[in-house]
N, C-alpha and C positions, 0 to 999 in steps of 0.2 A: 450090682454096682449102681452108684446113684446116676444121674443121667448129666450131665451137662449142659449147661443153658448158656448159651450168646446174647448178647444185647443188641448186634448189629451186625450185618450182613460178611462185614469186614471179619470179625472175629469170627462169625461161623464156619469160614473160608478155612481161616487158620485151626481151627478145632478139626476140621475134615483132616486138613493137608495132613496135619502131623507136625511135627519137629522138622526144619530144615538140617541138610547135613547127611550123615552114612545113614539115615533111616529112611532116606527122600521115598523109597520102595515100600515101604511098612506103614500099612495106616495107624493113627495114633491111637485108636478105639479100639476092642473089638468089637464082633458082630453085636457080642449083646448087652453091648452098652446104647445110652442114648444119645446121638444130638441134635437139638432143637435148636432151630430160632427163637428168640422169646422178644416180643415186641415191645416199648415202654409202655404204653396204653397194657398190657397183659400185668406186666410186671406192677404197674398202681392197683390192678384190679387184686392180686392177688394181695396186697398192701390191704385195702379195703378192707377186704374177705376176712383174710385172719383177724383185723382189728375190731369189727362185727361179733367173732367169733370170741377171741380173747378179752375185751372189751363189753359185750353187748351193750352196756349201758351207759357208756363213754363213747363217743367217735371222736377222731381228731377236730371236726367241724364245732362240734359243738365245746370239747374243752377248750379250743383259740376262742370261739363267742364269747366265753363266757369271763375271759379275763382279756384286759384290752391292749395294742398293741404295747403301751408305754410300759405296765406292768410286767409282759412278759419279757421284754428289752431288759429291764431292769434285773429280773430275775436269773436272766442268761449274765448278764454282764458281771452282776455280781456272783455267778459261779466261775464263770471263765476266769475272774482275778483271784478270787481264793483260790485257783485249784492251777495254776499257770505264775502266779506271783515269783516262788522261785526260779523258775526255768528262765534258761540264759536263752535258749535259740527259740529266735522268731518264729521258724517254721513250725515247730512244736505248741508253740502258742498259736498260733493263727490258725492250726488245725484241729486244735481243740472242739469236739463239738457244741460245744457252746457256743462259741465264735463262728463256726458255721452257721449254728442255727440261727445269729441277727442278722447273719447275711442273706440268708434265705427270708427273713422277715422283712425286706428289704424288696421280695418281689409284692409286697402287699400294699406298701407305701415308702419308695423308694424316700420322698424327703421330709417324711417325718421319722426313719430311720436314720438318715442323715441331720436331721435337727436333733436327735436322740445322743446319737455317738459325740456331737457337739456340746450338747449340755452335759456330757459325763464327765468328757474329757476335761473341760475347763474346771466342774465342779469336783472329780474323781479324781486328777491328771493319769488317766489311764491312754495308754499305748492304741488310739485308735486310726492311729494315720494310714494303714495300710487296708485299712477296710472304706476309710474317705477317699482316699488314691482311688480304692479300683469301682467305688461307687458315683465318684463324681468323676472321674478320668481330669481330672487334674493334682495339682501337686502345689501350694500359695508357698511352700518350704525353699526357702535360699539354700542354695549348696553352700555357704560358708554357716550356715545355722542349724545342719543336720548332726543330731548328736547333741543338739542342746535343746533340752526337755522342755525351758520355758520361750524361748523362742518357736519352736515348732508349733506347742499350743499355741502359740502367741497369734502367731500366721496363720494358722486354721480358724480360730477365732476372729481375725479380723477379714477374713474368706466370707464367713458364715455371715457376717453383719453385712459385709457389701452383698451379698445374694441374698438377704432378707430370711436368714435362716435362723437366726439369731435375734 
């Protein structure tokens, strides 16, 4: 049997316990299964390792060097809209990986990711107010103006000029 890996002390808890309920007496494992703690710092290393291994001549370090933040923005943004264009729910769209991965681009330089989403959206009018919402924790949208595509832009754009991001 493969072994089981926790990410946090909480969930190892719950792999030990078992299932709550008529089983509270039965452990969820048996003996010759595994379970482990597995620490985040373990879990990147192993990230590394395989990507050395599978990779040698690429690492993630050096493929981000070598093409620059605005390109790779670019690159994600325009997969996430060809490949999410038709879908109706938000949720689906916004978990798109692509759409994750600007957000995560975003720990590298929060406002020139935020000056990025700004130049698309006015030039693109691509749906990026929910990735402004939770990067700027503000909202410039009137509640009688949500649901109206050029007022939304309108108001993120006139956000991004008064904060000199534009």
């Amino acid at each position: 049997m493969l072994p089981a890996y926790c990410t946090d002390i909480n969930e190892y808890r719950e792999w030990v316990k078992g299932p709550p309920g008529i089983y509270d007496d039965q452990p969820r494992y048996e003996k010759s299964q595994v379970v482990q703690f597995v620490d985040q710092d373990e879990i990147k290393e192993w990230i590394r390792e395989f990507d050395e291994k599978e990779f040698p001549n690429e690492t993630a370090t050096s493929i981000a060097s070598e093409r620059t933040l605005k390109e790779r923005f670019f690159e994600q943004s325009d997969k996430w809209d060809s490949e999410t264009a038709h879908l109706s729910s938000p949720a689906q769209r916004f978990l798109h990986p692509s759409y994750v991965a600007i957000m995560g681009m975003a720990q590298e330089n929060r406002d020139e990711i935020v000056r990025l989403l700004l130049q698309d959206m006015q030039a693109n009018r691509r749906e990026w107010f929910w990735a402004l919402s939770y990067l700027t924790h503000e909202n410039p949208i009137d509640l009688q103006d949500s649901g109206n595509l050029n007022k939304m832009i309108r108001a993120w754009g006139q956000w991004g000029r008064k904060k000199g991001l534009l």
